[in-house]
Structures are given as structure tokens and as C-alpha cells.
C-alpha positions in Angstrom: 29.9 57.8 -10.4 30.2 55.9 -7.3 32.9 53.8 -8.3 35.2 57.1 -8.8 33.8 58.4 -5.2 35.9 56.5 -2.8 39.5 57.1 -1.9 41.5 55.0 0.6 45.4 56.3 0.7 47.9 53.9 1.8 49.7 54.7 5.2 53.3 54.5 6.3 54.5 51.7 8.5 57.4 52.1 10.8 60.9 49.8 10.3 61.9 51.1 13.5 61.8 48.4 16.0 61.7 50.6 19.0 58.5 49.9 21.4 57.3 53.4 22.3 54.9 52.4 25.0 53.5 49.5 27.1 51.1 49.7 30.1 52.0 46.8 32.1 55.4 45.9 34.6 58.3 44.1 34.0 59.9 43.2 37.0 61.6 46.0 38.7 61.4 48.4 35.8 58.0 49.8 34.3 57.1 50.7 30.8 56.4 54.9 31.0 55.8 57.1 28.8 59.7 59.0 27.4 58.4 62.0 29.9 58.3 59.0 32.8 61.5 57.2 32.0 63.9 59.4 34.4 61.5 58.4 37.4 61.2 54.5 35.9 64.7 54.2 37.0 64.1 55.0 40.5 61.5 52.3 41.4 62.0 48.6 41.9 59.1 46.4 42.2 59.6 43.0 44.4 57.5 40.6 44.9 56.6 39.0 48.8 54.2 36.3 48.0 51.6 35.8 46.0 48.4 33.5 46.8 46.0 31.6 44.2 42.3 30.7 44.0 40.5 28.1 41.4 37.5 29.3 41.2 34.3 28.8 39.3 30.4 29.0 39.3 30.1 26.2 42.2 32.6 28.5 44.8 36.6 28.9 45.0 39.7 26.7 46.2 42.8 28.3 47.6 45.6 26.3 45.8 48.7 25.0 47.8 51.9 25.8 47.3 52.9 22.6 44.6 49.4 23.4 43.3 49.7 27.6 42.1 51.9 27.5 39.3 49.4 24.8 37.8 46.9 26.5 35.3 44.2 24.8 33.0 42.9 26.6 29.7 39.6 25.5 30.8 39.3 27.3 34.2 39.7 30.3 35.9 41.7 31.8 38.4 42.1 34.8 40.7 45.7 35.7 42.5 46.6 37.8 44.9 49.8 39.4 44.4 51.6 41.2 47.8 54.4 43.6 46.3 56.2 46.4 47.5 58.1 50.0 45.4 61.6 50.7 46.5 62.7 54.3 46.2 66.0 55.5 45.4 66.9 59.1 44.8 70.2 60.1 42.5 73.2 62.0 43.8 74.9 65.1 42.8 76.5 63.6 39.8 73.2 62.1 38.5 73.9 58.4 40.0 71.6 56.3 41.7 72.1 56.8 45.7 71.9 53.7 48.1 69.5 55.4 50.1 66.3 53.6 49.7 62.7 54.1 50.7 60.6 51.5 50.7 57.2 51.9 50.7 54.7 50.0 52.6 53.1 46.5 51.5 50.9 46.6 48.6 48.0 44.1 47.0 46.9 43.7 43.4 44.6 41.4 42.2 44.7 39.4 38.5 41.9 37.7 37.3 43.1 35.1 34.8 41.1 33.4 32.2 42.0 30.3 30.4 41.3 30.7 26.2 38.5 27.6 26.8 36.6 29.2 30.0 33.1 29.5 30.1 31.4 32.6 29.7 29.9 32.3 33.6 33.3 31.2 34.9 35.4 34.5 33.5 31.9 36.3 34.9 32.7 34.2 38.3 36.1 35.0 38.1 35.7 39.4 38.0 32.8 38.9 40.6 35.0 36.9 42.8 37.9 39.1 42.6 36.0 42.1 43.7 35.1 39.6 46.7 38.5 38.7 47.7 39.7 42.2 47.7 39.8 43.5 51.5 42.2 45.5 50.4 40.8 47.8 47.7 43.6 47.0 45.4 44.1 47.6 41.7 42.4 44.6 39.5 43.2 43.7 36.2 42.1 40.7 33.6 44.5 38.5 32.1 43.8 36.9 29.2 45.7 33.4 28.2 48.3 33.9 26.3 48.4 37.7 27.3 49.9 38.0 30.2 51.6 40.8 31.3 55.2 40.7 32.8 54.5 41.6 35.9 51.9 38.4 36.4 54.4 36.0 34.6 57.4 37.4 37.3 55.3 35.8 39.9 56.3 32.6 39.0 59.8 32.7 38.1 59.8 30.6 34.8 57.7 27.9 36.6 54.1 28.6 35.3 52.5 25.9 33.2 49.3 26.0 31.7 47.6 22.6 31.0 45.1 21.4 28.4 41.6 20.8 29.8 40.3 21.5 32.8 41.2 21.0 36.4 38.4 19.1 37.9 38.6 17.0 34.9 39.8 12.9 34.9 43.4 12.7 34.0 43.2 10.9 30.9 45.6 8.0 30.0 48.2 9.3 27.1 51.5 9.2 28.4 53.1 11.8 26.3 52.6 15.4 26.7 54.1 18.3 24.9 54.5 22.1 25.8 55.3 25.4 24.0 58.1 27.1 26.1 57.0 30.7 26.1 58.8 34.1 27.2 61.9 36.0 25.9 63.6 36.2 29.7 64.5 33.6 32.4 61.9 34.7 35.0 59.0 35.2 32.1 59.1 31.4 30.5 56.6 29.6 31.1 54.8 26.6 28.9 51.9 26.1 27.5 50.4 22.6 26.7 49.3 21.5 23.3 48.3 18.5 21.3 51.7 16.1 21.1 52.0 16.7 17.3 55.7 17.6 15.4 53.5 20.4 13.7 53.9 22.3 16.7 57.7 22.3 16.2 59.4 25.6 15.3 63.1 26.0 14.3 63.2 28.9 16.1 62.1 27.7 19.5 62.2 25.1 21.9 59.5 23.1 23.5 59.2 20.0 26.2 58.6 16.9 25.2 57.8 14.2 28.1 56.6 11.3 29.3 55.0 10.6 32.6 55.5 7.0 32.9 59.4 6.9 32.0 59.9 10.2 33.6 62.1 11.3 30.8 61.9 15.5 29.6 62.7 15.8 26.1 64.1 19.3 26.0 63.9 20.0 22.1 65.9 23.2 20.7 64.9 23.7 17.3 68.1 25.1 14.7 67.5 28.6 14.6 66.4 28.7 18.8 68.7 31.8 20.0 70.9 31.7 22.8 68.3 33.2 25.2 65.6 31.0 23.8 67.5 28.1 24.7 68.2 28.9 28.6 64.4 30.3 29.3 63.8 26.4 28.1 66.3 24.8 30.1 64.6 26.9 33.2 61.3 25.3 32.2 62.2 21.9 31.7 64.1 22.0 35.1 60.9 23.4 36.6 59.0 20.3 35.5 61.0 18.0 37.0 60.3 20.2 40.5 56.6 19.4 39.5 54.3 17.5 41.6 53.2 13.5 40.8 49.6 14.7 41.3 50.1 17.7 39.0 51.8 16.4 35.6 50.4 12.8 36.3 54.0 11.4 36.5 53.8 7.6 37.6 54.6 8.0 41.5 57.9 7.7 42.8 59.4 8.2 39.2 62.7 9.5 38.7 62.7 12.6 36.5 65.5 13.1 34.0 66.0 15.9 31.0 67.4 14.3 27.8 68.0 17.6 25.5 67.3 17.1 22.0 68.8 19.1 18.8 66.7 19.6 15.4 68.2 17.1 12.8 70.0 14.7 16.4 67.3 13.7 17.6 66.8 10.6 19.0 64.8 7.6 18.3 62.3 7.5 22.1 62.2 11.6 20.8 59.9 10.7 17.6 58.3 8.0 19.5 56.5 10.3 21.6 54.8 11.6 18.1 53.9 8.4 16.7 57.5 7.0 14.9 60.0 8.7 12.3 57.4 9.7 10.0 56.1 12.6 12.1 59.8 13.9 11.0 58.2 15.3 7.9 55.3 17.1 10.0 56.6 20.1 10.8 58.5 23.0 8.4 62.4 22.8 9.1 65.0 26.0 9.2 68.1 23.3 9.6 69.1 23.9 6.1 68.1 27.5 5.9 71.5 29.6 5.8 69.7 33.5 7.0 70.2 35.0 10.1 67.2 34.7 12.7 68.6 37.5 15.5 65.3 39.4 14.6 61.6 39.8 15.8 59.1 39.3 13.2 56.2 42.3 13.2 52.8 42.2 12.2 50.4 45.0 11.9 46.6 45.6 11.2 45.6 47.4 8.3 42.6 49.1 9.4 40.2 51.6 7.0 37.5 53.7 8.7 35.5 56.6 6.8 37.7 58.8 6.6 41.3 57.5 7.0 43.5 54.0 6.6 45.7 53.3 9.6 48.4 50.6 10.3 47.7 49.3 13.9 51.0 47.1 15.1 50.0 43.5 16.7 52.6 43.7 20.2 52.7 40.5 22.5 52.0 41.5 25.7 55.8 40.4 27.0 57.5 41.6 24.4 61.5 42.1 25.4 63.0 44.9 23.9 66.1 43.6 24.9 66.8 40.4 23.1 64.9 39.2 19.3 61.3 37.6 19.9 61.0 35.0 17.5 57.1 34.4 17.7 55.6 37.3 19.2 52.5 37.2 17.3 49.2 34.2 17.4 46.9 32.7 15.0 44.3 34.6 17.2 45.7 37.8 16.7 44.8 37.8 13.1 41.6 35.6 13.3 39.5 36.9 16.1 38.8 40.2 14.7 36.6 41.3 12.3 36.5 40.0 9.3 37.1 40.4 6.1 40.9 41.9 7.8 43.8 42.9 6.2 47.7 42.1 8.3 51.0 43.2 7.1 53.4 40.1 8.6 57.3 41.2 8.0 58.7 37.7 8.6 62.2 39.1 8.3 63.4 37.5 4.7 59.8 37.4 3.9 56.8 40.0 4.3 53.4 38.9 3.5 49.8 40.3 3.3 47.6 38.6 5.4 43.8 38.7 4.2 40.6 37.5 5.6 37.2 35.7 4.1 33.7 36.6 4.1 32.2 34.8 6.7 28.8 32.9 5.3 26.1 34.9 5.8 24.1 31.1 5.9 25.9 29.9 8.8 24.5 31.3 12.3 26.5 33.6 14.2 28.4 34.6 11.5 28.5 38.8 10.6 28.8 38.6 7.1 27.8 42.2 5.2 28.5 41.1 1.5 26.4 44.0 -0.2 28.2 45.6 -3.8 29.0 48.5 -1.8 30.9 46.6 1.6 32.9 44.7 -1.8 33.8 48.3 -3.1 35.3 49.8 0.3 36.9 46.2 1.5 38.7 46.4 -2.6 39.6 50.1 -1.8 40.9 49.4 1.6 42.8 46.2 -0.3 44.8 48.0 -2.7 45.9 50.7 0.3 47.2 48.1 2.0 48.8 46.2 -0.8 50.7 50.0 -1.6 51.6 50.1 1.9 53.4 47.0 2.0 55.3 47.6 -1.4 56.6 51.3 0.2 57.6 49.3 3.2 59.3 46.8 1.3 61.5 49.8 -0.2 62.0 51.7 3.1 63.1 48.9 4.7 65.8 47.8 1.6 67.1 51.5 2.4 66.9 50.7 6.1 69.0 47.8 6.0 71.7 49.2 3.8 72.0 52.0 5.6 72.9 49.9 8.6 75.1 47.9 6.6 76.9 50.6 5.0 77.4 51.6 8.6 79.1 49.0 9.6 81.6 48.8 6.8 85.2 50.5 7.5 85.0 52.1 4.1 82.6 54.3 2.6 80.5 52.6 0.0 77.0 52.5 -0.7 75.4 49.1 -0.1 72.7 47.7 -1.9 70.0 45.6 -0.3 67.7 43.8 -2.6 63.8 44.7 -2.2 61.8 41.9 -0.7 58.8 41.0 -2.9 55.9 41.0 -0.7 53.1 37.9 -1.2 49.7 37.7 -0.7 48.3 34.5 1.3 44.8 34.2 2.3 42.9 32.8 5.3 42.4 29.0 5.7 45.1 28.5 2.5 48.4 29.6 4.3 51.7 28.2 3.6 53.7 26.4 6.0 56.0 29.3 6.1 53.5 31.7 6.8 52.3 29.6 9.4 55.6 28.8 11.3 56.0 32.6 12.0 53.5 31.6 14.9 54.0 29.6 17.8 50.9 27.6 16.9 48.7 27.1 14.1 45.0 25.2 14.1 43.8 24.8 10.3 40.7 26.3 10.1 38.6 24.1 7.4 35.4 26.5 7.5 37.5 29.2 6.2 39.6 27.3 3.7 35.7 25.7 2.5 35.0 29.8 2.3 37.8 30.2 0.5 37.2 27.1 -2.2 33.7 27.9 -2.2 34.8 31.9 -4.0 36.7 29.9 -6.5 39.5 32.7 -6.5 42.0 31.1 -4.9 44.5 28.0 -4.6 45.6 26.1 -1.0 48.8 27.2 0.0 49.3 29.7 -3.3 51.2 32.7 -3.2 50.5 35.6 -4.9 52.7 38.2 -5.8 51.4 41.6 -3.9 52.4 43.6 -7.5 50.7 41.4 -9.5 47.3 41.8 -7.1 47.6 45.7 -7.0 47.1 45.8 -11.1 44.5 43.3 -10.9 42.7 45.8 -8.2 44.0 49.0 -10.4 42.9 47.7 -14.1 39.8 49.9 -15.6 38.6 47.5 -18.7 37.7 44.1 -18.9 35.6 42.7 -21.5 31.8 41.4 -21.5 32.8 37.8 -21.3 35.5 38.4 -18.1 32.4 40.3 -16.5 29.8 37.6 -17.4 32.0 34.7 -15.8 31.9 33.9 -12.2 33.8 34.8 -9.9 34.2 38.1 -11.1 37.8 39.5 -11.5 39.1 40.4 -8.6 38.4 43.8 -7.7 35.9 44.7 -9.7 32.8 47.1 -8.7 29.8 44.4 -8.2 27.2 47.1 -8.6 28.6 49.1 -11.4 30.3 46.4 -13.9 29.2 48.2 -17.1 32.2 51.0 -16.4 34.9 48.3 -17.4 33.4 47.6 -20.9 34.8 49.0 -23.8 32.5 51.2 -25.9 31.6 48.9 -28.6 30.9 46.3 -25.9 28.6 48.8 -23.6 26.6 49.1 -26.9 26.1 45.8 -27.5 25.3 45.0 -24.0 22.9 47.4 -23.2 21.9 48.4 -26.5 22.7 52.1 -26.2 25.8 54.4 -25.5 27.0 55.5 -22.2 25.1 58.7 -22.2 22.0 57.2 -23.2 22.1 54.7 -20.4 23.2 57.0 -17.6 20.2 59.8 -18.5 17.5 56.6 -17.9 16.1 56.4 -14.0 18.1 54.1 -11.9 15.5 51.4 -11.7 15.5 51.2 -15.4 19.0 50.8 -15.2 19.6 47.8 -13.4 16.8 46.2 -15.8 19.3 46.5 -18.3 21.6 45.5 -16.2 20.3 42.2 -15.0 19.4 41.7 -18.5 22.6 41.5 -19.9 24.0 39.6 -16.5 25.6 42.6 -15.5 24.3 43.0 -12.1 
């Protein structure tokens, strides 16, 4: 029988936190393979300058100096990036020597695109970069909110990337508010968004400000770290570096950084969000009492023909050095194809993420809803929803191993398992949601969602309780007669859950009977008794 044909086995996920590769630069180190890590420790990248083009389908604009560390999520940009590699060899005791080589002058090119630019100005942007190059330099794309280390270095914690577009009006609102991004001093940078209190996460820190007072409202949020905290006291003290022209500060203003705590702030602090009620906006960690020294991890649960593999989501800045408390975006999970299925360990929490059906009636949208695409997508369901409850137990042994570690005396500790949860696209909880720096509701999915029937807005659901759903064998004819059909259940082959007495008086014949007939006649029978 086809429904007996397919097998999906779960796959192990890795608690080790360890980063085993990475193909981009960090400053004067370099991510290499373990058989490149002796050399990694003989280079040292510096930067000499570094030079920045707007450009676009009417033609390119070399940015001044106040100007390049100004970026728009609208536009695109090119930059030239002069660097040079420092050699050192060891000495006879294995220690760096102080005699360097350094290497002559060299160019790369990033071509960055902002998350809102048009498909002919990232087109422009490649093109133009191949125009610029006199050089014959290394290119490489940069995606918003993907930028490698070596591109974020360039500007020393003062890159700032604005809503809109640059060749756009500067519209009136006074307030503006930015994400402060990067785990280390020289990688923050901020990111605009809309000036709403959602946006407010207890483990980080944004920049609140106004540019007709001319007041920086540095917010640290309760559970920001130590690090967190400085990379956004270098950001806020870049802004007031910025130029009038580029923030749209009133000219002549003086600039001053009032730093703000979650649960002190201060009254002109919620005015820039409307009043006191925006207060209850956003999802609080002040009362919370666990430890947030960790970085969460997320990891796509992907199921091909032939295997199931757990593919981990890794920002591209990722510090190994220090905890990343939101590593992972919105995007990550919702621009791939879908229906997908995300394993997010949220450190007290750990959650499977999964996807919708897009609607095949909308244009655009990929939707493959066939019996059959239903049957692999349940298959590949319950392998995830296995995989996440052997994590769960791994990482409880994990933990108290470290623990018992730790302890002067040798005891066994016990570490309670975390009970994983199932949320769903377009119904997340707030505390799902606050694991990312951002979050945009999504009412098209969540209309999806409502539209199935099978779930609730911001339910959990226990991962256990989902896997014997998906695992149960027998239903009755009434459960299999009822829309929406019970979650997991074979579409095209609903008359193997019946009992025998119900089969019978379904189809009006036993199981043998029905399964010597031709396969058209079948699904006669089938339809007949709403079955199909």
C-alpha cells in the first residue's frame, strides 16, 4: 500500500555550539577550514581606505566622506575596498616572530543590495561593479542583513542603514528608531525600522531619537549583555558624528545621548512611540529570572527522496567569541520554500517551526497540495518532530554533564527535559517571535492558517502530543467524514484507518474484496462514501 511505502528517519542535530566553518573575514583573522587554522594565525588583514558608489539604473554617484556609511534598504551600492595581508612567520619555539611581510595593495569589490531594491538596480549594481573594477579584483554580493565581517569592519561600528530610499523626500516624522546590530565593537551597525515598542527586545539595545530635539535615546533592554551594551554605546556615539543632511537633524542642533534602562525609562522615552501605553507593546524579560549568556540556534529540517537532513540557519557575523542573542531573521524561516519545517532552540524553550500551504488561487504562489505532496510533507513532519524530542534529551544530558563538571564533588546532576512546542506560521507567540530581532505579522499566512481550520492564533502545541496524532492508525468513519481531516492522515487512502466493521459498512465489502477491484472502481467507492 502506498501509505506503508514511505519512510522518512529523523536525523541527529548537534548541541555543540562550535562553528566548524565560515567563508567570509573577520578583521585580521579568517575563518579556514581546521587544516588552514595554523596559517589563519599568520595573516592580518587591514584596511587603507575604502570608497562608495550609489548607484542605480539612471548612472552612479561617488559618495563623500560624511555621506559612505549612509545606506538605504531601497538602493544599491558598490564599494571599493583597498586592503593589504601582513605576513608573519613563527620562531623556533613556535611563537609569532616580529618579522613581517607585507604584501602589496590589494582591491575587492562588494556589491550591496538593500532588502527593498529593485530587481534592475541589484542587476545595475553586479553590472556596474564589473565596470568599476580596473583592477580585476575579487567581487562578492552582499545581501542586507548579511553582511559579512570583513564588509561591516570597513566602517568601524558606524554603518547605518536607513528606511526608504536615498533620492527620496525626507519625510516629516521626527522620531526615528534603529536596531543596533553586531556582536563586536567594530561590527555594530543599525538598522532603521518603523518607531514601534514591538521592535523592543530584552536582550538588545536599540536607538531611539529625535531630530528636532537632538536627543539619542540609547535603550538597553534587561537581559542586553555586557558586549551588547558597548557595541550600542559605539553606535549611538556614531550618530551623533552624523551629518544634519544625513539623519535630517534640525541644523545646528546640539546632539546629546540620554541612555535608557528597560523598566527606567523615562517619560520623552515613550513619547517617541506614542505615550505610556506603547509600554505594553512589546514582550518583557525584566521579570524573567534565567540566564541569557547563550546564542539561540535554529536549523532547517529539510527531506529530499532519499534522506532527512538538519541544515543550521548561521548569521553571517556570527561571533564565536561572545553569546549572540538574535542571530537568526523572520526571513530566514519565511523566504524558503514552503510548506518548511525549523527546529528554533530558544535556550529555556525549543520550538518547531512549521510553514502553510501557500494558496494555489492566489498568483505567484507555488502551492503543490496533491494527496501524495500531503503524505511526504506528514512523513517529513513526524521526522522532524522525533528529531527535536532526541535533541531535547541530548541536550538535558549535555547540560548536566557540564554542570556536574563544575561541581567540587562528584554527583550526578539532573537537568530537566525541555518539552518542545509546536507553533505555526502567521499564529506565532510573542515569545517565539522575540527570539528575532524583528518580526512583520504576516496576515496572508495567518488567513491560510484560519482558512485550514486546524489551528488557534498564538496556540502551542505540545511536539508529543503532535507526533501520536501523526503516528495513530485508526480513526473512525465520522473523524474521516469531518473536515479538516485529522491531522496527518493519508488524503488518498482514508479507508486504511477504519475499523473493520466500519470499512464494511462504508464500502459495502471487506478489505480484500475492495483492494482486488481496479483502481478506478475504487475511488467510486470512495467518493461515494466521502472518502476521497
Amino acid at each position: 500500500m502506498p501509505f506503508n511505502n514511505m519512510t522518512i528517519c529523523p536525523c541527529k542535530l548537534n548541541t555543540d555550539g562550535d562553528i566548524r566553518s565560515c567563508v567570509y573575514h573577520r578583521g585580521n583573522q579568517s575563518r579556514y577550514s581546521p587544516m588552514q587554522l595554523q596559517e589563519r594565525r599568520l595573516l592580518n588583514i587591514s584596511t587603507n581606505d575604502y570608497k562608495i558608489w550609489h548607484v542605480s539604473e539612471y548612472g552612479k554617484v561617488l559618495m563623500d566622506e560624511k555621506a559612505r556609511n549612509h545606506l538605504h534598504e531601497g538602493d544599491t551600492y558598490v564599494v571599493r575596498w583597498y586592503y593589504l595581508i601582513t605576513a608573519t612567520g613563527r620562531t623556533l619555539k613556535g611563537e609569532p616572530s616580529k618579522h613581517n611581510v607585507t604584501g602589496r595593495s590589494r582591491v575587492a569589490y562588494f556589491f550591496w543590495q538593500g532588502k527593498d531594491s529593485s530587481v534592475s538596480d541589484k542587476g545595475v549594481s553586479a553590472l556596474m561593479t564589473v565596470e568599476l573594477d580596473e583592477e580585476r579584483g575579487p567581487h562578492v554580493r552582499v545581501s542586507m542583513n548579511s553582511e559579512p565581517p570583513a564588509f561591516l569592519n570597513l566602517f568601524q561600528g558606524g554603518l547605518m542603514i536607513h528606511r526608504g530610499r536615498r533620492d527620496e523626500e525626507q519625510n516629516n516624522q521626527n522620531w526615528k528608531l534603529f536596531m543596533v546590530r553586531g556582536e563586536l565593537e567594530n561590527e555594530g551597525h543599525l538598522v532603521e525600522v518603523e518607531v514601534n515598542s514591538s521592535f523592543l527586545r530584552s536582550r538588545g539595545c536599540v536607538v531611539l531619537l529625535n531630530t528636532k530635539t537632538g536627543i539619542i535615546h540609547l535603550w538597553h533592554g534587561a537581559k542586553a549583555l555586557r558586549h551588547t551594551r558597548k557595541v550600542g554605546n559605539i553606535t549611538a556615539q556614531k550618530v551623533i558624528e552624523t551629518s544634519d543632511s544625513e539623519m535630517g537633524w534640525t541644523p545646528g542642533i546640539t546632539k546629546k545621548i540620554k541612555e535608557q534602562f528597560e523598566g527606567a525609562e523615562s517619560r520623552d522615552f515613550w513619547e517617541g512611540f506614542g505615550g505610556s501605553s506603547a509600554k505594553n507593546k512589546h514582550f518583557s524579560l525584566l521579570e524573567d529570572e534565567h540566564s541569557y549568556d547563550w546564542t539561540p540556534r535554529v536549523w532547517h529540517m529539510v527531506a529530499t527522496h532519499d534522506s532527512f537532513q538538519a541544515n543550521e540557519v548561521i548569521c553571517s557575523y556570527r561571533a564565536t567569541s561572545v553569546p549572540n542573542p538574535l542571530p537568526v531573521l523572520q526571513s530566514d524561516l519565511y523566504s524558503v520554500a514552503q510548506p518548511a519545517l525549523f527546529v528554533v532552540d530558544g535556550g529555556h524553550r525549543v520550538w518547531v517551526w512549521q510553514g502553510w500551504w501557500p494558496d494555489e488561487s492566489v498568483e505567484g504562489q507555488d502551492s503543490n497540495t496533491t494527496g501524495s505532496a500531503v503524505l511526504r510533507f506528514n512523513f517529513a513532519r513526524r521526522a522532524a518532530l522525533e528529531t527535536t524530542l532526541n535533541y531535547c534529551k541530548l541536550k538535558a544530558k549535555a547540560q548536566a554533564k557540564a554542570l556536574a563538571a563544575k561541581s567540587y564533588k562528584k554527583i550526578e546532576v539532573e537537568v530537566d527535559v525541555v518539552e518542545p512546542q509546536l507553533v505555526v506560521a502567521g499564529m506565532e507567540p510573542l515569545e517565539f517571535t522575540n527570539i528575532f530581532p524583528t518580526w512583520t505579522p504576516r496576515p496572508d499566512v495567518t488567513a491560510i492558517q484560519e482558512k485550514e481550520g486546524r489551528w488557534n492564533d498564538g496556540g502551542l502545541h505540545s511536539v508529543s502530543d503532535i507526533l501520536a496524532q501523526l503516528s495513530r492508525t485508526n480513526y473512525s468513519l465520522a473523524e474521516l467524514t469531518t473536515k479538516p481531516l485529522p491531522d496527518g492522515a493519508d488524503p488518498l487512502h482514508l479507508e486504511v484507518y477504519l475499523s473493520n466493521e466500519e470499512f464494511a459498512e462504508a464500502l459495502g465489502m471487506s478489505r480484500d474484496e475492495f483492494y482486488s477491484l481496479q483502481s478506478w472502481k475504487q475511488t467510486e467507492l470512495k467518493k461515494k462514501a466521502n472518502l476521497f
